[in-house]
DORO-34093 format. One record per residue (C-alpha): chain; x, y, z. Coordinates in Angstrom, 1 decimal. Layout:
! residues N
+-------+--------+--------+--------+
! chain !      X !      Y !      Z !
+-------+--------+--------+--------+
!     A !      X !      Y !      Z !
...
+-------+--------+--------+--------+
***
This chain:
! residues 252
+-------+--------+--------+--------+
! chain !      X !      Y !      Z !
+-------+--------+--------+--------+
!     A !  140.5 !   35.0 !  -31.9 !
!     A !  136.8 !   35.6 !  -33.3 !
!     A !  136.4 !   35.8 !  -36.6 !
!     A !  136.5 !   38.6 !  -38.4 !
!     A !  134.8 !   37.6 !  -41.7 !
!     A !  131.1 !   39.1 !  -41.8 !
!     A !  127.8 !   36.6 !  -41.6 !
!     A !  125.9 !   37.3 !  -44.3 !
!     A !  122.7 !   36.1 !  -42.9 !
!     A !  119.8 !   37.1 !  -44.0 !
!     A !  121.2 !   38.1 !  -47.3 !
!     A !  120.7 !   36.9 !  -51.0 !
!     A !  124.0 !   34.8 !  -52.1 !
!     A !  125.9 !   36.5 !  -54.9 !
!     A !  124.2 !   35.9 !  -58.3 !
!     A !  127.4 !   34.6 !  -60.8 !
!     A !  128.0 !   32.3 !  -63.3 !
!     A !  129.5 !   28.9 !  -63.2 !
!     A !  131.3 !   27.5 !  -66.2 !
!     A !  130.7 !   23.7 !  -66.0 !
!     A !  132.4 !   20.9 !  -68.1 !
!     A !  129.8 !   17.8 !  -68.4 !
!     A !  131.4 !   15.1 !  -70.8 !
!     A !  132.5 !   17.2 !  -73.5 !
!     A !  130.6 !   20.3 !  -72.8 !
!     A !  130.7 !   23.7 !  -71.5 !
!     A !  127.8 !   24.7 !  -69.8 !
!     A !  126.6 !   27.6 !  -67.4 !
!     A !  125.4 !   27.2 !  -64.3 !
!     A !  124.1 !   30.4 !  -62.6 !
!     A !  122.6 !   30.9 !  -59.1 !
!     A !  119.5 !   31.3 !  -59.7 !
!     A !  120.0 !   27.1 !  -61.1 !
!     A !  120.8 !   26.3 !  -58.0 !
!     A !  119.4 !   28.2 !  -55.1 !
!     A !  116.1 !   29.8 !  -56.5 !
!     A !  112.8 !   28.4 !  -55.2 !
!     A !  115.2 !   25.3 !  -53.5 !
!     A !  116.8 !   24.4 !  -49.8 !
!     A !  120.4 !   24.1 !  -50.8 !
!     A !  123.1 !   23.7 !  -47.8 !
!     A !  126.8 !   25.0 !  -49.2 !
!     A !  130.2 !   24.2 !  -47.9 !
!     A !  132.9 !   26.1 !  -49.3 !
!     A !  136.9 !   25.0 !  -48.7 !
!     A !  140.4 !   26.2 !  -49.3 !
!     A !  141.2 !   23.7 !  -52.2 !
!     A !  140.7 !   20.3 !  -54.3 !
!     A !  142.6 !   17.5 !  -53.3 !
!     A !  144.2 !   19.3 !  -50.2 !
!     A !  144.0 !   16.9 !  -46.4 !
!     A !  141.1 !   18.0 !  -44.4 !
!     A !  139.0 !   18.8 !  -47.1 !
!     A !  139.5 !   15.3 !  -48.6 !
!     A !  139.7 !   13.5 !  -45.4 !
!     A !  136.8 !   15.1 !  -43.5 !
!     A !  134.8 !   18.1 !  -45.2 !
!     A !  133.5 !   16.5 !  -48.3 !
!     A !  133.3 !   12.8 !  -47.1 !
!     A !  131.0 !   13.6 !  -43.9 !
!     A !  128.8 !   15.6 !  -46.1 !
!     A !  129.2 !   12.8 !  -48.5 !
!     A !  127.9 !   10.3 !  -45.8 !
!     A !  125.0 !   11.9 !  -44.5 !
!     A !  123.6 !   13.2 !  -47.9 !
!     A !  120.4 !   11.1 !  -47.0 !
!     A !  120.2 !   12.7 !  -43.7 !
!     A !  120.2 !   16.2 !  -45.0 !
!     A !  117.3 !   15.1 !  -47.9 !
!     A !  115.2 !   13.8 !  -44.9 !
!     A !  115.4 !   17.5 !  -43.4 !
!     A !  114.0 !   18.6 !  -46.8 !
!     A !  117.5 !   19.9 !  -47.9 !
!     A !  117.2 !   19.3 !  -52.2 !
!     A !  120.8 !   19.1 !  -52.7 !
!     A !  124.5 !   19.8 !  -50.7 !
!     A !  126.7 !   22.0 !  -53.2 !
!     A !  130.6 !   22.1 !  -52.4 !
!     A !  132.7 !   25.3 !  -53.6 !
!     A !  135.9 !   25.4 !  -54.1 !
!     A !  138.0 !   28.8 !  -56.0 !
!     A !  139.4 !   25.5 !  -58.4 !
!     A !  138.4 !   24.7 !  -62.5 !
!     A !  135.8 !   22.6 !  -63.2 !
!     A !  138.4 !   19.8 !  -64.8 !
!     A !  139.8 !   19.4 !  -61.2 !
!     A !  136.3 !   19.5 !  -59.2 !
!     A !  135.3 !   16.9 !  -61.4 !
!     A !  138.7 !   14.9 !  -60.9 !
!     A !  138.3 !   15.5 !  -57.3 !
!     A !  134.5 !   13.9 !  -57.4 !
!     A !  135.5 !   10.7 !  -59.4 !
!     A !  138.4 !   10.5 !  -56.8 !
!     A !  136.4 !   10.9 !  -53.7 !
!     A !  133.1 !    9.0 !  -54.8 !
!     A !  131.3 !   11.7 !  -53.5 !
!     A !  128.2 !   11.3 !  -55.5 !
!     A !  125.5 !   12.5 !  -53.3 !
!     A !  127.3 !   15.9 !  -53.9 !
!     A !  127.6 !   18.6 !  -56.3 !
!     A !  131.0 !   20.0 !  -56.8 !
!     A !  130.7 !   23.8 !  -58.2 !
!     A !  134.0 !   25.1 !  -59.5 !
!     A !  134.4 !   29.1 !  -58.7 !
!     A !  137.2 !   28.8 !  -60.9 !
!     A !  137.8 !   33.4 !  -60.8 !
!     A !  136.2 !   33.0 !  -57.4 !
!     A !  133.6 !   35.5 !  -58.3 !
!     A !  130.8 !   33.6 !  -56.1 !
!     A !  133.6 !   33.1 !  -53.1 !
!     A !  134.4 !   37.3 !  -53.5 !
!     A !  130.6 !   37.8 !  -53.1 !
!     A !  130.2 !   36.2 !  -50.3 !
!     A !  133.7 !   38.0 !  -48.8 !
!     A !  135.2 !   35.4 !  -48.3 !
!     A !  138.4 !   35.4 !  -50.8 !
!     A !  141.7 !   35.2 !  -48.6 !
!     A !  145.4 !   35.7 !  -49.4 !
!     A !  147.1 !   32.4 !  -49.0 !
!     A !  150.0 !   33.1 !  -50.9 !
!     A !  151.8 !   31.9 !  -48.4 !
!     A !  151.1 !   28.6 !  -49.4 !
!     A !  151.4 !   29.3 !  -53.0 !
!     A !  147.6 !   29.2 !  -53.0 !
!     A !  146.9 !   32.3 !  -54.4 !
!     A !  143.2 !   33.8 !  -53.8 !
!     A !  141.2 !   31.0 !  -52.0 !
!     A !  138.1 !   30.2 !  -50.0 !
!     A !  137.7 !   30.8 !  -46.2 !
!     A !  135.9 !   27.6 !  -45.0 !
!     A !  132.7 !   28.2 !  -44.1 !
!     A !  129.0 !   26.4 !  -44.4 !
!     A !  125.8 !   28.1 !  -45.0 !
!     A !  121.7 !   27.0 !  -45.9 !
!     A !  120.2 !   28.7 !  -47.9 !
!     A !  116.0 !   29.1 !  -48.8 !
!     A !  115.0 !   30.2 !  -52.0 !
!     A !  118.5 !   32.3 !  -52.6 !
!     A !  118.3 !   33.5 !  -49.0 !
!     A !  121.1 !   33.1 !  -46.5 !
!     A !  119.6 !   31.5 !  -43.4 !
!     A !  122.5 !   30.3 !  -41.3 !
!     A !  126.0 !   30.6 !  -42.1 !
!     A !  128.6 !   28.7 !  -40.1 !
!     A !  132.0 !   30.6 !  -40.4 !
!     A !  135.3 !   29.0 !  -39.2 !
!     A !  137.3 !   31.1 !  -36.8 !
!     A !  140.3 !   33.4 !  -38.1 !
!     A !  143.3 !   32.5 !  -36.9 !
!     A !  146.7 !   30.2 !  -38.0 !
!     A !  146.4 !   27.3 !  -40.3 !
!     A !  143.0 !   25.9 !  -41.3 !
!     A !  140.7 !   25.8 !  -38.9 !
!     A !  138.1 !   23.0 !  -39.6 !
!     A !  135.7 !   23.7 !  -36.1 !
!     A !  132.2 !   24.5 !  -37.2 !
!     A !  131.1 !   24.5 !  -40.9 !
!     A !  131.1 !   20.0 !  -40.9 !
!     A !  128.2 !   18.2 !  -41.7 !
!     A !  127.5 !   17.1 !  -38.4 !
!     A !  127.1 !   21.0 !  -37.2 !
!     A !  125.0 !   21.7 !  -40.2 !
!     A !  122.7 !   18.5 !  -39.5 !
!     A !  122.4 !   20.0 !  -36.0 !
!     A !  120.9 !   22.9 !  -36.5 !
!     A !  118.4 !   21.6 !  -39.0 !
!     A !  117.2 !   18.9 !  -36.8 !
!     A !  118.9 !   20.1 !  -33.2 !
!     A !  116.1 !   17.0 !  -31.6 !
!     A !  116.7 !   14.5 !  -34.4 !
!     A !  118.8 !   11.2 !  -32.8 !
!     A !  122.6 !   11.3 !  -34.2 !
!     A !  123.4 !    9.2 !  -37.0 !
!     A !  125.1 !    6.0 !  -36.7 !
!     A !  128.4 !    4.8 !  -37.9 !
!     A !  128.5 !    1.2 !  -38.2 !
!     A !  131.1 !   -0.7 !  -40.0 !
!     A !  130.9 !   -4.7 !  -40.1 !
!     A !  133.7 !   -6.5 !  -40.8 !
!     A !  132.9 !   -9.9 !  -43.2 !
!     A !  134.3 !  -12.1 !  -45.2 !
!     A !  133.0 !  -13.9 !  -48.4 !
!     A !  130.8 !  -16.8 !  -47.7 !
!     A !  129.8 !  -15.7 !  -43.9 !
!     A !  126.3 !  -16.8 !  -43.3 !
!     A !  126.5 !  -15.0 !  -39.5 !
!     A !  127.7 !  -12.0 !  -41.9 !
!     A !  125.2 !  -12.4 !  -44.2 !
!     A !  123.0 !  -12.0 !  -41.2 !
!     A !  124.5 !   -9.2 !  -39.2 !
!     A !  124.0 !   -7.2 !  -42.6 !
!     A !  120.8 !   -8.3 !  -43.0 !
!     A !  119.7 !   -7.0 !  -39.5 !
!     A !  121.4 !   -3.9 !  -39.9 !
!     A !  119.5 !   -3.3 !  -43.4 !
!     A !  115.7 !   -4.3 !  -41.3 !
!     A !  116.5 !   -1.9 !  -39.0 !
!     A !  117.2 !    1.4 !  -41.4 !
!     A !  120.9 !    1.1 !  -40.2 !
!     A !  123.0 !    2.3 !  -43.4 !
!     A !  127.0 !    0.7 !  -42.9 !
!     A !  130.3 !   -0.2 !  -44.2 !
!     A !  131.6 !   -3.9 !  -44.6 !
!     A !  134.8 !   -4.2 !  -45.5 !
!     A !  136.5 !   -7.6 !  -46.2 !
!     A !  138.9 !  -10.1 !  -44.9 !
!     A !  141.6 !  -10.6 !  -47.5 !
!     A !  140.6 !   -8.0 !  -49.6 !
!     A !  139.9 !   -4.8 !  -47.2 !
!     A !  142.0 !   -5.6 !  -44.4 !
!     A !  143.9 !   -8.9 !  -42.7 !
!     A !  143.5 !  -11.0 !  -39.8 !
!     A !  146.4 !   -9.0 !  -38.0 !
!     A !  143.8 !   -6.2 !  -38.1 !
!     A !  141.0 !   -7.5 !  -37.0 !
!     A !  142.7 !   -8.8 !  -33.9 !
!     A !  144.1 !   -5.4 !  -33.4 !
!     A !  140.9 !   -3.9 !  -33.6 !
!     A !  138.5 !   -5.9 !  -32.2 !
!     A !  140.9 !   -8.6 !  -30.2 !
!     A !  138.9 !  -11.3 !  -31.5 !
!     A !  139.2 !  -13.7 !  -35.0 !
!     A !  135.7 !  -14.3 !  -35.7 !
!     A !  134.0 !  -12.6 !  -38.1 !
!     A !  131.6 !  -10.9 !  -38.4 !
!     A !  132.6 !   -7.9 !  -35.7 !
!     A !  130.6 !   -4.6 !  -35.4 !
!     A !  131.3 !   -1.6 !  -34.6 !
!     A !  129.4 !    1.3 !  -33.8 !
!     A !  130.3 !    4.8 !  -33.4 !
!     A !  133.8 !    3.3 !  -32.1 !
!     A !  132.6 !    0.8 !  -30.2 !
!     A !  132.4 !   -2.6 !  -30.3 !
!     A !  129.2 !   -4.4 !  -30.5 !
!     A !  130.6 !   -7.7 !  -31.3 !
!     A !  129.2 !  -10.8 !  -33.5 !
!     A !  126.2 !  -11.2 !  -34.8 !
!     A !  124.0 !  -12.1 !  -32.1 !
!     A !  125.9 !   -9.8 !  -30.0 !
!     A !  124.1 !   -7.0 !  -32.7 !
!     A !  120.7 !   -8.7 !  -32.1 !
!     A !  121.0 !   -7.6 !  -28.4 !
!     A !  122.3 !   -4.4 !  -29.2 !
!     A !  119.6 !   -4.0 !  -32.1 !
!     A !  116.8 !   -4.9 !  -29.5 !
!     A !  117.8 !   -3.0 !  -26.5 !
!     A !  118.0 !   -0.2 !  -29.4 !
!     A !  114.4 !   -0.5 !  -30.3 !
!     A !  113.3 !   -0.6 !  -26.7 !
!     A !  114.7 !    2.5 !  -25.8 !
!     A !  113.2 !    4.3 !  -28.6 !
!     A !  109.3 !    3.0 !  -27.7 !
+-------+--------+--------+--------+
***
């Protein structure tokens, strides 16, 4: 079914209020703080703490924060119709640092924008369609609106999508995790590589992040380290050397 909820495109974003708690202060934040004379990219979502906005929307955006700020984004704001005590439970919980988590706590911005929805069927109340959108100078260039039908469609207002159209010929971003253990000197090197070549990762490890059980599972072997990329296996660290090389050669 095709959405029904109107693009707003080309429109200034609703100018409201934002009551803030910082420490032990209240303070207001208005739009005109955060979108006037500024690229700011917005995603907006059903609810704090709830699966796919903890699992996928705000960790991605999370992850490719640095991306964004190399497409001269200045900062990646998500909205949720919640209070500012549980946005800023919700940050601590998810670590999500490179964000900033505005709380539209009467959902005035999220009415502006028409995108308030029913889902008291869910005992919800008044929430937020999900949606993305950048914005210039308090202008709404793009808007990425997820389609209107049953459940919660998560489809088109990711990170990824956004990161697409702002740099549609820039070369995807990795996901590399390394898995190490304490007093590796081939781990030690594999990380080392990775951080020479620009190559931002996760390195989780043995005994603490996960067992042997699961590396064989995953990877099949019981030497560490073991690298993955995007899903697939790369292997030890000389194996990554190769893959780091033939890498580089393709870009020249």
């Amino acid at each position: 079914m095709e959405t029904k909820m109107e693009n707003r495109e080309g429109q200034k974003v609703p100018g409201v209020r934002f009551r803030v708690r910082k420490g032990d202060d209240w303070q207001d934040v208005t739009s005109d703080d955060i979108f006037a004379g500024r690229t700011v990219v917005v995603f907006s979502l059903p609810g704090a703490f709830t699966p796919t906005c903890s699992s996928s929307h705000v960790p991605r955006y999370n992850q490719l924060a640095d991306a964004f700020r190399a497409q001269g984004v200045d900062e990646i704001v998500c909205v949720s119709v919640n209070d500012t005590f549980v946005m800023n439970e919700w940050q601590e919980s998810q670590q999500a640092w490179n964000l900033t988590f505005l709380p539209d706590g009467n959902g005035e911005f999220t009415e502006g924008m028409g995108m308030l929805v029913e889902k008291d069927d869910l005992g919800f109340g008044r929430r937020s369609w999900r949606y993305s959108m950048l914005v210039r100078d308090g202008v709404i260039e793009k808007m990425f609106i997820e389609p209107e039908v049953e459940g919660d469609p998560f489809e088109v207002s990711d990170a990824d999508t956004m990161l697409g159209y702002l740099a549609p010929n820039a070369p995807g971003v990795l996901d590399v995790t390394v898995f190490t253990r304490n007093g590796c000197p081939h781990c030690t090197r594999a990380k080392q590589a990775l951080d020479a070549a620009g190559i931002t990762f996760d390195a989780p490890v043995l005994n603490r992040d996960f067992s042997d059980r699961t590396l064989r599972a995953v990877s099949g072997r019981t030497s560490l380290p073991q690298v993955f990329v995007n899903g697939e296996h790369v292997g030890s660290a000389d194996e990554l050397e190769v893959w780091l090389k033939a890498r580089t050669s393709e870009a020249a």
